[in-house]
C-alpha positions in Angstrom: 68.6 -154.8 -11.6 65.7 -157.4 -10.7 63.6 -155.6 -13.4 66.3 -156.3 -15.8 66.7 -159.8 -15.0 63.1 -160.6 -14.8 62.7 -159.0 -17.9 65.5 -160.8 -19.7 64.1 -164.5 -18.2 61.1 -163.4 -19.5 62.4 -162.8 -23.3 64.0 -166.3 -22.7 60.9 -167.7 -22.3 59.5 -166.2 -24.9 62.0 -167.2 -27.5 61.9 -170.7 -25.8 58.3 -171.1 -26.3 58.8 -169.8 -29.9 61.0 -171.9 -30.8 58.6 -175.1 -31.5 56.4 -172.1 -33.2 58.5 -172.1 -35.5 59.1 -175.8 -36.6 55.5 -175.8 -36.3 55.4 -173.4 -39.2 58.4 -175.4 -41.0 56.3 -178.6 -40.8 53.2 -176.2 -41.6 55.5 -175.2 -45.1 56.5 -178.4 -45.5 53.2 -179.6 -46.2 52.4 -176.6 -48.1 55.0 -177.3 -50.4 53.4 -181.3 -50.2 49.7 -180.0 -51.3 51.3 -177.3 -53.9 53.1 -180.5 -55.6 50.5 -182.5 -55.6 48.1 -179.7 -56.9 50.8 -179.3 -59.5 50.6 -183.0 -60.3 47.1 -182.7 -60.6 47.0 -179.4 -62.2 48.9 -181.8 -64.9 46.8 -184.3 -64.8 44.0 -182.5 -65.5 45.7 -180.8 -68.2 46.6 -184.0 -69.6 42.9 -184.8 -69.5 42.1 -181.9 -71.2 44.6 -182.2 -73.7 43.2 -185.6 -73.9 39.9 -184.0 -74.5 41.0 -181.8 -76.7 42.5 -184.5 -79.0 39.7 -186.2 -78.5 37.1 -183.8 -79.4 39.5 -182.3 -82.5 39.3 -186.2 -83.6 35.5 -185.9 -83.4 35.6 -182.6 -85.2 37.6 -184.1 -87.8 35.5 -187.2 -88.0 32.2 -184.6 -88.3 34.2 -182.7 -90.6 34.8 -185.5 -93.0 31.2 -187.0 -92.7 30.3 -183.4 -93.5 32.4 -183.5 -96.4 31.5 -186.4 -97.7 27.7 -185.4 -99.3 29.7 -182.2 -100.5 32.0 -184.1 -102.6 29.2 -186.5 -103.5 27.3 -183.0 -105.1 30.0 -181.9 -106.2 30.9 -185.0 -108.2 27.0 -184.9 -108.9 27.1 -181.4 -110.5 30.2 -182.3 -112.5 28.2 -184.7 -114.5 25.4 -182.7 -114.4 27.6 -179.8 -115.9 29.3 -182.6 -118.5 25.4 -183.6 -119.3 24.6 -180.3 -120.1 27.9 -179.8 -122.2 26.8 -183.4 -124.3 23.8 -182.1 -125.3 24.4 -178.8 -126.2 27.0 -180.1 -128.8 24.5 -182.5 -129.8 22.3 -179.3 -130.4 24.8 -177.4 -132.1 25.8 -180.6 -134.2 21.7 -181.0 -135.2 21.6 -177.2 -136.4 24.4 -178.0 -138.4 23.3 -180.7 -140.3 19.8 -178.7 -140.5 21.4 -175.8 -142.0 23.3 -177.9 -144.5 20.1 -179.9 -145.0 18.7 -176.6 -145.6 21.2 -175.4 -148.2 21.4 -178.3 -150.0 17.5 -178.5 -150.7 18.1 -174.9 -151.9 20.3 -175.1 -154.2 18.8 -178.9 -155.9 15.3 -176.4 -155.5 17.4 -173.7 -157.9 18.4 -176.4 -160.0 15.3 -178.0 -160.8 13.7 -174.5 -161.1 16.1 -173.8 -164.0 14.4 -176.2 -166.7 11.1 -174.6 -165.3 11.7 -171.2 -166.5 13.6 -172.8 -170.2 10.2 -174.3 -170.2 7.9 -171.6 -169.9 10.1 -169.6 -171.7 10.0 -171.9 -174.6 5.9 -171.6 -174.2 5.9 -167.6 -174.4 7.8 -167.9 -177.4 5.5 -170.7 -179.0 2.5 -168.4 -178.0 4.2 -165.4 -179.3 4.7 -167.3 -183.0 1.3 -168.5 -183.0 0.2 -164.5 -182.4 2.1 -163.4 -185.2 1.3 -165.9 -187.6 -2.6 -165.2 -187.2 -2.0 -161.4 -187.2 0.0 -162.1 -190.7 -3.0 -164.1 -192.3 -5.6 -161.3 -191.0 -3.2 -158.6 -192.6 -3.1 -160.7 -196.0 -6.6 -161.3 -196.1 -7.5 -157.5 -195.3 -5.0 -156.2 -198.4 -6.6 -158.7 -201.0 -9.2 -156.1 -202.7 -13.0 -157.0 -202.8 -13.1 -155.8 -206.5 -11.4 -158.2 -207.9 -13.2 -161.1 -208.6 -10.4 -163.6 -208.1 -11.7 -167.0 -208.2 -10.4 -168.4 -205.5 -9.7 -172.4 -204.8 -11.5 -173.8 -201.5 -9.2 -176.3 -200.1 -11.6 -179.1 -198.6 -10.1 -181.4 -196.4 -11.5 -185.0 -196.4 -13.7 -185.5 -193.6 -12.5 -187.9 -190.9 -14.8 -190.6 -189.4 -16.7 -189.5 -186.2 -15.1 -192.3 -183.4 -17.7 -194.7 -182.7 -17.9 -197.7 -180.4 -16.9 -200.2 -182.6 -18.0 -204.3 -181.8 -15.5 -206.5 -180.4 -14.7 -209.2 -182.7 -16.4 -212.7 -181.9 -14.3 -214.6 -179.5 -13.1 -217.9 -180.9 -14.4 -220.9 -179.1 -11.3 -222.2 -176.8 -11.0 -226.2 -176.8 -12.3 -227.4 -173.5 -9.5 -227.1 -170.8 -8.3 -230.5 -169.3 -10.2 -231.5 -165.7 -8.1 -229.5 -162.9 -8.0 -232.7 -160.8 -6.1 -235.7 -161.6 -7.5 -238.7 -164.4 -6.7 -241.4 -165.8 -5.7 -240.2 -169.6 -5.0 -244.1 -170.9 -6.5 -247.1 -169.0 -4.3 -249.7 -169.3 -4.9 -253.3 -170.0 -7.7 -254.6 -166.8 -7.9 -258.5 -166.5 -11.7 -259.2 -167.5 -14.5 -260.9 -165.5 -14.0 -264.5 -165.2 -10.0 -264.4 -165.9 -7.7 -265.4 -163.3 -6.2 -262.9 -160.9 -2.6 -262.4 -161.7 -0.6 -264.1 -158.6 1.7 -261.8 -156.7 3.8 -261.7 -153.5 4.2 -258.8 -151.6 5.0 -257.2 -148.0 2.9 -255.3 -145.9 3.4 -252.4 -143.6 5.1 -255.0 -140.9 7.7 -256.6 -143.4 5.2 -259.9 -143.7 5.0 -260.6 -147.0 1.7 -261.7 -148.3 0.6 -264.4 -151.5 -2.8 -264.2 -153.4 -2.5 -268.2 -154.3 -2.2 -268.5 -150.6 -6.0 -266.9 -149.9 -7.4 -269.7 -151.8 -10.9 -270.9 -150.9 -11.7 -267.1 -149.6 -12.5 -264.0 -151.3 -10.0 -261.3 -151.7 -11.2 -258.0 -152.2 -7.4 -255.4 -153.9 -8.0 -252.0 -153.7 -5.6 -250.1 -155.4 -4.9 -246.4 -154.0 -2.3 -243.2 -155.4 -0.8 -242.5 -152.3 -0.8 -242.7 -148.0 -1.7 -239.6 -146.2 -3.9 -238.0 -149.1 -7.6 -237.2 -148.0 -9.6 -239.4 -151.2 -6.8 -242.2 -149.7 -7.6 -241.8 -146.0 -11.5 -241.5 -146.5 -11.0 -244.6 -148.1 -8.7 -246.4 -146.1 -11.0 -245.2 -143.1 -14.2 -246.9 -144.3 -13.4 -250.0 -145.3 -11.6 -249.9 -141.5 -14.7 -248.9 -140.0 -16.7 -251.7 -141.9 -14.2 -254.7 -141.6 -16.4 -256.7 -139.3 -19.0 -256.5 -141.9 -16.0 -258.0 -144.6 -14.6 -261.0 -142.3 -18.7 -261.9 -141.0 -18.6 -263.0 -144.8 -15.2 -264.6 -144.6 -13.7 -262.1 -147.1 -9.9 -261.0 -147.0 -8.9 -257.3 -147.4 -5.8 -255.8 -148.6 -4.8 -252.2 -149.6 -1.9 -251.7 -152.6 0.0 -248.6 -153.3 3.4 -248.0 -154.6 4.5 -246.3 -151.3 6.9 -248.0 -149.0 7.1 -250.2 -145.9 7.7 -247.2 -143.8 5.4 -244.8 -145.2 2.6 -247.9 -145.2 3.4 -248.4 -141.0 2.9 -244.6 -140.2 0.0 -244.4 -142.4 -1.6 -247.4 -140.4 -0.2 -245.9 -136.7 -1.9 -242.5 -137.4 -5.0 -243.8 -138.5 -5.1 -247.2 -136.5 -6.1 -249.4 -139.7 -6.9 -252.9 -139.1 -5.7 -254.5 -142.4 -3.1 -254.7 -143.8 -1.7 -252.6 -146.7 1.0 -254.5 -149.2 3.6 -252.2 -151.0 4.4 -251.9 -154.4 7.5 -250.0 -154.5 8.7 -251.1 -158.2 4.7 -250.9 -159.2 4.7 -254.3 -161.0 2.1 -255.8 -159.9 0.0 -252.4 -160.3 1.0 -252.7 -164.2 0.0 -256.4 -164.1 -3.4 -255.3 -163.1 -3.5 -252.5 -165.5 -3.8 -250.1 -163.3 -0.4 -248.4 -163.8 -1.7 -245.3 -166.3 -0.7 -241.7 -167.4 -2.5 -239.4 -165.8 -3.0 -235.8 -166.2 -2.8 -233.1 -162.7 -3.2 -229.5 -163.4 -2.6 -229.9 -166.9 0.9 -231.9 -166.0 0.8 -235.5 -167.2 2.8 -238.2 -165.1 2.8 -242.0 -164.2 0.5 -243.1 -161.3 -2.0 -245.4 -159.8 -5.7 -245.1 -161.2 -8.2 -245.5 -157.7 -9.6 -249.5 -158.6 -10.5 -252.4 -156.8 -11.2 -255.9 -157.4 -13.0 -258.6 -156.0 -11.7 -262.0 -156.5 -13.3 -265.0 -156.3 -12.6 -268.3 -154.3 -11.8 -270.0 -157.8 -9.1 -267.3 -158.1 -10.9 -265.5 -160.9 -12.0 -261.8 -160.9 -15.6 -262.0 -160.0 -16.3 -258.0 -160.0 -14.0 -254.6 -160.8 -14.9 -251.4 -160.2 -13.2 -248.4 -162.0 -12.7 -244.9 -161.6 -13.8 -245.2 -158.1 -15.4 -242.4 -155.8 -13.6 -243.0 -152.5 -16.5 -241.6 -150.6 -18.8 -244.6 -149.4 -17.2 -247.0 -151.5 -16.8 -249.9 -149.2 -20.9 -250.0 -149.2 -20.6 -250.6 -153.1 -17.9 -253.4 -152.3 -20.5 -254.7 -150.0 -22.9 -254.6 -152.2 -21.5 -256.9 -154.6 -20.3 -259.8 -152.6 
């Protein structure tokens, strides 16, 4: 009976110091089931992040995809135009063989139809040649039937000899008249006041708009030089030496003084371009050029017209012509004025 009880306190104690065992292993499941949700949670986690990944690296495959795709459309757009390059010019071929073969036919046929009136033309020759044949086989079959025997006079038709072709002489030319002079002259001189007569008086402007008197230059020598025209060379060679040899004109107290029929304007520019140093008086109505006789018809490349004939005169300090010089050379001509005074 002690056996028993001993051995039934000792199962107590057992199951007494089991006991806490036990909550041990509760608490021990407890925080099993703690660490299992928490794995769980970051079981999720990290399949979140590798969703996440996923996503990510599906975005980047997409993104390599399209960057990828990009050149292939580019060469694809690229071989559509090569394809539509290729399709231009073979119709362009095709349309070039066309209009060669109709080219081709057309020079054939115009080729048949000028080769027509070549045949109708040799054809017309053969027969001409063929004629001729059997007109001179008919005259050698007459002849050969005539007999010898008979002593036929027969009639020799002579033909009158024509003139051998020989080099005959030209005829003997007619002596022309003497063609009129290529450059301009004076065909009529008018009426020129004399030596010793008294200057016609005149008042006129000069290139400025100051009008100038001859009366008014009394006491002093006046040399008027009439000219054609401004701005032709005899005018400027002219116009150019009695410039360069003015000092020479007023050392001798002598007053100089260029007339033309030109105008005001024209007579400024002609003065500006060549920087004269006198002045030059226009006679736009060419009166006094006709009181001086110098207004004449002249004759230019065998046209005749109205127009200044190249004179000057000197003119004393009575007023009176003293010298006049016609049909002038404008060449040097200032040295002759010189000269005189």
């Amino acid at each position: 009976m002690a056996k028993k009880k001993s051995a039934r306190k000792t199962t107590r104690r057992k199951t007494s110091a089991t006991r806490p065992k036990a909550r041990k292993k509760v608490t021990k499941k407890k925080t099993t089931a703690k660490k299992t949700t928490k794995r769980k949670v970051t079981r999720k986690k990290v399949t979140k992040k590798a969703t996440k990944r996923k996503v990510t690296t599906k975005k980047v495959v997409k993104k390599k995809a399209s960057t990828k795709k990009k050149p292939a459309s580019k060469a694809r757009k690229k071989a559509v135009k090569r394809a539509a390059k290729k399709k231009t010019a073979r119709t362009k071929r095709a349309t070039k063989k066309s209009v060669k073969k109709t080219t081709r036919a057309k020079t054939k046929t115009t080729r048949k139809r000028t080769a027509t009136p070549k045949r109708k033309v040799k054809k017309a020759a053969t027969r001409k040649t063929t004629r001729a044949r059997k007109t001179a086989s008919k005259r050698k079959t007459t002849r050969a039937k005539t007999p010898k025997s008979a002593n036929i006079p027969v009639k020799k038709v002579t033909r009158p000899k024509r003139p051998r072709r020989t080099m005959q002489s030209a005829p003997p030319v007619p002596a022309t008249p003497p063609l009129p002079e290529i450059m301009s002259s004076a065909l009529t001189t008018g009426n020129l006041p004399r030596v010793g007569e008294v200057a016609p008086d005149f008042t006129l402007p000069d290139q400025t708009g100051h009008p100038h008197t001859l009366s008014a230059f009394h006491g002093r020598k006046v040399v008027l030089y009439f000219y054609p025209r401004d701005n032709t060379p005899g005018c400027t060679t002219e116009a150019c030496g009695f410039r360069d040899s003015l000092g020479a004109f007023t050392d001798r107290d002598v007053a100089v003084f260029g007339i033309s029929p030109d105008s005001v304007r024209s007579h400024d520019n002609f003065v500006n371009k060549f920087s004269l140093n006198f002045p030059l008086l226009a006679d736009e109505n060419h009166a006094v050029a006709e009181k001086y006789g110098v207004w004449v018809e002249k004759n230019r490349y065998g046209r005749t017209y109205m127009g200044i004939a190249r004179t000057t005169f000197i003119i004393g300090e009575d007023g009176r012509i003293a010298h006049v010089f016609e049909n002038v050379k404008a060449d040097g001509h200032e040295l002759e004025v010189l000269a005189q005074l």
